[in-house]
Structures are given as C-alpha cells and as structure tokens.
C-alpha positions in Angstrom: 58.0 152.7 29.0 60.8 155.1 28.5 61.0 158.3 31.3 61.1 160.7 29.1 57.6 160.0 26.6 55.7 159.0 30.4 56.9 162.9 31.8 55.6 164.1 28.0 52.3 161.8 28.6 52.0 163.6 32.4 52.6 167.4 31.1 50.7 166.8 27.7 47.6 165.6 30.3 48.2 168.1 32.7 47.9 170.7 29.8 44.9 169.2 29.0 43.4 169.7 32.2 44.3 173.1 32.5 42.7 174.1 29.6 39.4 172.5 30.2 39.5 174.6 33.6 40.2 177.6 31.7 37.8 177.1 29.4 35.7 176.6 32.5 36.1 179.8 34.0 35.8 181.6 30.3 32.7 180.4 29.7 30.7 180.3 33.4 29.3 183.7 32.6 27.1 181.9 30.3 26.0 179.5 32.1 22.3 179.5 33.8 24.0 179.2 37.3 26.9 179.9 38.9 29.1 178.2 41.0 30.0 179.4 44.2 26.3 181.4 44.1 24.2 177.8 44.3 21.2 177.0 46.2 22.6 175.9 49.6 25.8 177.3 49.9 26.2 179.4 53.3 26.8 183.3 53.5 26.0 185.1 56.4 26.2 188.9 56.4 27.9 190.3 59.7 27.9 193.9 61.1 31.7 193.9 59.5 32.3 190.8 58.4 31.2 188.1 55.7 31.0 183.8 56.2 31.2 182.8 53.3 30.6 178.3 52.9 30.1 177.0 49.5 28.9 173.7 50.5 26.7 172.9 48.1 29.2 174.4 45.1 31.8 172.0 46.9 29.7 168.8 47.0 29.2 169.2 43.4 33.0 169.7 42.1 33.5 166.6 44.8 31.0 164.5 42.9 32.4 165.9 39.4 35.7 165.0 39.9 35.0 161.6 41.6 33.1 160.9 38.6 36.0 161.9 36.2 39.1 160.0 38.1 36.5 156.7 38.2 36.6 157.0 34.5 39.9 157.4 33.8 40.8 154.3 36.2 38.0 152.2 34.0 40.3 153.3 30.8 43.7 152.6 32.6 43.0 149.0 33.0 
C-alpha cells in the first residue's frame, strides 16, 4: 500500500478515536455513574492528604479497551 494513504488511514483513525473520547468526556455528566467515582475504587481521606485508587474505574477501561482492540484484530484479518 502506498506510505502516504496508510499515514492518511493512521491520522484519519486516530481522529476518530479522539473524538469518541471527546464525546466521552462531553457527555459523562449524563450518565447514571461516573467514572473515577465507582463502587470499589479507593480514597482514603488523611489529616492533610488524599489516596486517591481508581481500581475498579481502571479494571473497567482495561476490560473496555481489551474488548475494542480484540475486535479490530477480528476485522484486520
């Protein structure tokens, strides 16, 4: 394939991409939860100080994204 339409193919996907995520982060208000504030993620309140571990919010954008790249390897064959 010719460099120049497989670079337009990347930064035409990559566009793509960043306007789903924008979109995203438009819309989460909306949404009946929120991520980063999910059942199970850590925060611990200190005297001066906040621990803050979104482990549950990071499982799911783990599982998310897992679940998006396995289908775009089943279309790329």
């Amino acid at each position: 394939m010719d460099p120049t339409r497989e670079l337009g193919r990347t930064v035409l996907i990559i566009g793509l991409v960043l306007a789903a995520g924008g979109a995203l982060l438009y819309f989460t208000g909306k949404f009946p939860f929120r991520l980063g504030r999910l059942p199970g993620d850590i925060i611990h309140h200190g005297e001066h100080s906040t621990f803050y571990f979104p482990i549950t919010t990071s499982i799911l954008v783990s599982v998310v994204l897992t679940f998006i790249l396995w289908l775009l390897s089943q279309f790329r064959r």
